[in-house]
Every structure is written in C-alpha cells, then in structure tokens.
N, C-alpha and C positions, 0 to 999 in steps of 0.2 A: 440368639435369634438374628439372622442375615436376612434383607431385605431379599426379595427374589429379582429385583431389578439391579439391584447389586450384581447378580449371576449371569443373566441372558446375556449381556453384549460380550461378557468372556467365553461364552459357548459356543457362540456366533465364532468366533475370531479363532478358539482352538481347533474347530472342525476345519475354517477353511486353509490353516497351517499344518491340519492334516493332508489335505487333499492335497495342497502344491505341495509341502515333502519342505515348509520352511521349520528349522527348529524351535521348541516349545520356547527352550530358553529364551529366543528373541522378541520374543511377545512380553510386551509393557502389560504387566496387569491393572487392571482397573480395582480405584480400591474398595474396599467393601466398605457398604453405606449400612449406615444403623440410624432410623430414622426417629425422631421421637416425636410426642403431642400430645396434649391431653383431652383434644377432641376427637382423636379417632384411636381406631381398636385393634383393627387387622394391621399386624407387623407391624406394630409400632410398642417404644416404650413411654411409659408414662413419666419416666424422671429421666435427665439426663445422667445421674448416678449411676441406674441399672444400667442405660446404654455403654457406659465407661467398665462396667461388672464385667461386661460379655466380652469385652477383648480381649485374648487370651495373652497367658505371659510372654509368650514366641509369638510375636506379632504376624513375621514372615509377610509383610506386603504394607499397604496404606491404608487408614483407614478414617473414615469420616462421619462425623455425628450430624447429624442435619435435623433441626426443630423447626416442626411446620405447625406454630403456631403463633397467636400473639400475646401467651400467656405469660405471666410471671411464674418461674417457676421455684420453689422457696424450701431451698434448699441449700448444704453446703457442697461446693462440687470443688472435689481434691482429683485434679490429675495428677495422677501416680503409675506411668505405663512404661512399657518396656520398651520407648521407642527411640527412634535414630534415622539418621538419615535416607536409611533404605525401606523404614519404617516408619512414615510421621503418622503424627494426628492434625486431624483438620475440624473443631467445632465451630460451628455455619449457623445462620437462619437461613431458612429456605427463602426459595426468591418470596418476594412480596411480603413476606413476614419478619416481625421487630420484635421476637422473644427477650424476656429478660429474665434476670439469675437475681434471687436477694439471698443472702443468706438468714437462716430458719433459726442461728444461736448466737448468743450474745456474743462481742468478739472475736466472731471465727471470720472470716473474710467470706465473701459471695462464690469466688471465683481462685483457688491457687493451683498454680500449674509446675508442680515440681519436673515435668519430664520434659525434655529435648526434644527439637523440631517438633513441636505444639504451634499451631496456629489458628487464632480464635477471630473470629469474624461475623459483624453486623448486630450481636447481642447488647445488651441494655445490660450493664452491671452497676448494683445499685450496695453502697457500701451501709455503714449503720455508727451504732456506741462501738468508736477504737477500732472498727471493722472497714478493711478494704472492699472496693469491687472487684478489683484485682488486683493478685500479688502474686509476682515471678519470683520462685524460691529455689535460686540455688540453679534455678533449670536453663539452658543456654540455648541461641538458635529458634528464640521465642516470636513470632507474630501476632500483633493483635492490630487487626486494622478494621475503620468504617464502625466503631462501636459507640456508645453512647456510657462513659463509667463517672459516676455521682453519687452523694448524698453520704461521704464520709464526711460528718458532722462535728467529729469527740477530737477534741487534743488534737495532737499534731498527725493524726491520721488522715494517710494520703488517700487519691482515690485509685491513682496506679503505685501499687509500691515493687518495686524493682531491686531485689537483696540479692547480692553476689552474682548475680548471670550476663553471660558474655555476648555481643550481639543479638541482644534483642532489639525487635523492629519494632516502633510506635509509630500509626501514619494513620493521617486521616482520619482521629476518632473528635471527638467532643467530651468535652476531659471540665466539669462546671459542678459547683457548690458542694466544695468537698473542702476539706483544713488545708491540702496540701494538693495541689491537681497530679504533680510528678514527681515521687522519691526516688532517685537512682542513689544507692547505699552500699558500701561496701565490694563494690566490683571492683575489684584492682587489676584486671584486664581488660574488661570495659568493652570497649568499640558496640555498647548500643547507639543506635540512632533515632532519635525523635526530631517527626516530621509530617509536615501538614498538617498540624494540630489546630482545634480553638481551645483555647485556655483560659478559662473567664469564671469570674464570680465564685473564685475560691479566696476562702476568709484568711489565710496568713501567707503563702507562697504558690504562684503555678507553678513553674518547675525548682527543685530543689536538689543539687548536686555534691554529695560528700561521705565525708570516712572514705580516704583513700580510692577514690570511683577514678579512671580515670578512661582517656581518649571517648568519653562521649562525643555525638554530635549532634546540636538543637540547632534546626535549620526548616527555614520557611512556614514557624508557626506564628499563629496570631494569641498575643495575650494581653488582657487588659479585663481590670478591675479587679485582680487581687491586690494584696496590700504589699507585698511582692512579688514580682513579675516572675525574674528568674533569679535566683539565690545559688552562688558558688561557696561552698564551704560553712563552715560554723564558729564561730570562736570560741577554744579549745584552748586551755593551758598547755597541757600535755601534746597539742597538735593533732591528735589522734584523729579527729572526726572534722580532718582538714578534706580539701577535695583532692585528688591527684595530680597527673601532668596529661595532657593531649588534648583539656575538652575545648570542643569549639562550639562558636554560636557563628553561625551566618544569615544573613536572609530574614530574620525574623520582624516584625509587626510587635513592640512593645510598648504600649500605652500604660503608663504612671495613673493608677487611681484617682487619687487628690494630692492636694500640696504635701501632706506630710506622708505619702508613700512613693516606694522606691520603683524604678525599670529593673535596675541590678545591681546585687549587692555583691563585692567580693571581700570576705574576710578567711 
C-alpha cells in the first residue's frame, strides 16, 4: 500500500521532463511515503510492522515511514531491509506528533535496526526487563535524532545499545532513567558520534564505551546525575572488554551526582 501523495508530485515532475525532452534518469525521485496511525483508515497502516512488510526486497529508491499519531504503539519493530545508500529508510513522526514504540515481549528491545542507512526520528522509545528502546545491531550508517529513548530499568541494560555498527549518529535525543543511557560495544571500527545529547537520571552509567569500540566521538552533550557520567572500558583480566584507541570526548557538560560518584571512569 503507497500513499497516493507519495505519487503526484513525481507525475507532476515526469510529464513536464517529458515535455522539455530532459532525461528520466535525471530526475531525483521522491521517496515513497508509507504512512501509519491508529486513528485513521484511508491508507494508512495500523502498526509500524506492516508498514516495514510492504517494502519490497529491491527497494530501488527511498523510502519513509511516517506515524501520524500520538499513540504508543506496542509492539517489537525489527528493521530488516534491503537498504543502502541509494536506498535508505527514514522512520519519522509526523510534524506535531510524539509517537512512541514499547516493546509487546519480555526482553526483545522496542526498537532494532539491523539495516544500513536507517534513520529514526522524533519517536519515544521506551525500553522494559533487560529490554532496549533501541539497539543498532550489526547495522552501520545509522541516524537517530530529536528522540526521546527510556525506561530500560533491569541489570545493566542500556537505553541505546550500540553492537558492532560503524558511524552511527546520536544527536539531539533525551537518552533518561534507563541502567545504562549509551552502550557503544564491540565496534572495532567505530567513528560513531554522540552529540547533543541530555543524559540524566540513569541508575549506573550515561555513556559507556568498550570491548574493543574504538574512534568514537562524545561531544557537546549534557550529563549529570547518573552514578557515572561517561565510563571508558571495563576491567577485564583477559583485557577483552577493554575499550579501543581514537575515542574522544570534547565539549561535554559533566556534572558528578554526589560525593561518592564519578564524571569519568577510565579503566
């Protein structure tokens, strides 16, 4: 199901490439919108799941999920798409609307995004027992800005968790009362950047950096009142689940809880 406003403005735009005689190739297509909500009927889907069903395996263009409502929507949403640079995905709230994602099973995260050039935007993801709001698995090239990700509560679960993926963007979101606000784990290529952030009122670290993660960049965020701030590495006999080499902090706002917690740990 394609939105029909998804269509018109490229109909518009191929007739009048007809008329002057410019080639089709050079026409930027507009990507196709897949709209969801759970208050309305006409073209629209009711879960962000099904909207993710409809994208075919050969993407051939961009495409973007756009939820126009302010519902929670309770469910687990696994992006798993076939996309790339010449093919991203874009999951949105619509202007004026603050949707959010919980996840619906014990464990499973709210929100994971195994595919490339994904970029998630303005959503509420709210984590749960040992369960993220989001986790970038594996997937590289990843955006997530303007969001609101919380309420991973259990053990040492984060509220972004960040496993093996290379450049991903953090900016901008509200990252509070979660175990861990930012796990970057296991990226040995690394060059994600976290930035703009508020990072506050999570119970044992906001950002946490290790197992080999290396050339991060944490820069111009605000954190205060975890029990640590920013945390480099682990102590590890074996060294294994040390952090890498390149990462930087610049610019950052680090405020110490109380007397017996830390701004920043390096072990």
């Amino acid at each position: 199901m394609i939105h029909p406003q998804a269509l018109s403005p490229l109909r518009g735009l191929l007739c009048l490439c007809l008329l002057l005689g410019v080639p089709l190739s050079a026409v930027a297509q507009d990507p196709t919108l897949l709209l969801v909500s759970q208050e309305e009927d006409d073209g629209f889907y009711t879960t962000i799941s099904d909207a993710l069903d409809a994208i075919p395996s050969v993407m051939g263009g961009h495409y973007v999920i756009e939820i126009r409502d302010d519902e929670t929507y309770e469910e687990q949403v696994n992006v798993d798409v076939n996309s790339s640079a010449d093919a991203t995905l874009t999951i949105r709230a619509g202007e004026g609307f603050t949707p959010g994602i919980v996840s619906d099973k014990k464990k499973k995260h709210a929100l994971t995004i195994s595919s490339p050039f994904t970029t998630i935007e303005g959503l509420i993801l709210r984590g749960g027992e040992e369960s993220s709001g989001l986790h970038i698995d594996w997937a590289d090239d990843v955006t997530v800005t303007n969001c609101e990700i919380r309420d991973a509560e259990k053990k040492d679960t984060p509220g972004v968790y960040i496993q093996g993926a290379q450049r991903a963007l953090i900016a901008n979101n509200t990252i509070r009362e979660n175990v861990v606000g930012i796990l970057v784990y296991d990226a040995e290529d690394g060059g994600t950047t976290i930035r703009n952030n508020r990072v506050f009122d999570n119970s044992k670290r906001g950002v946490w950096i290790y197992k080999a993660t290396a050339n991060t960049t944490v820069v111009n965020n605000t954190l205060y009142n975890n029990k640590i701030e920013i945390h480099l590495g682990k102590s590890s006999k074996s060294g294994k689940k040390v952090a890498g080499k390149g990462n930087t902090f610049r610019n950052n706002i680090v405020v110490a809880r109380d007397d017996d917690d830390y701004c920043i740990v390096l072990d």
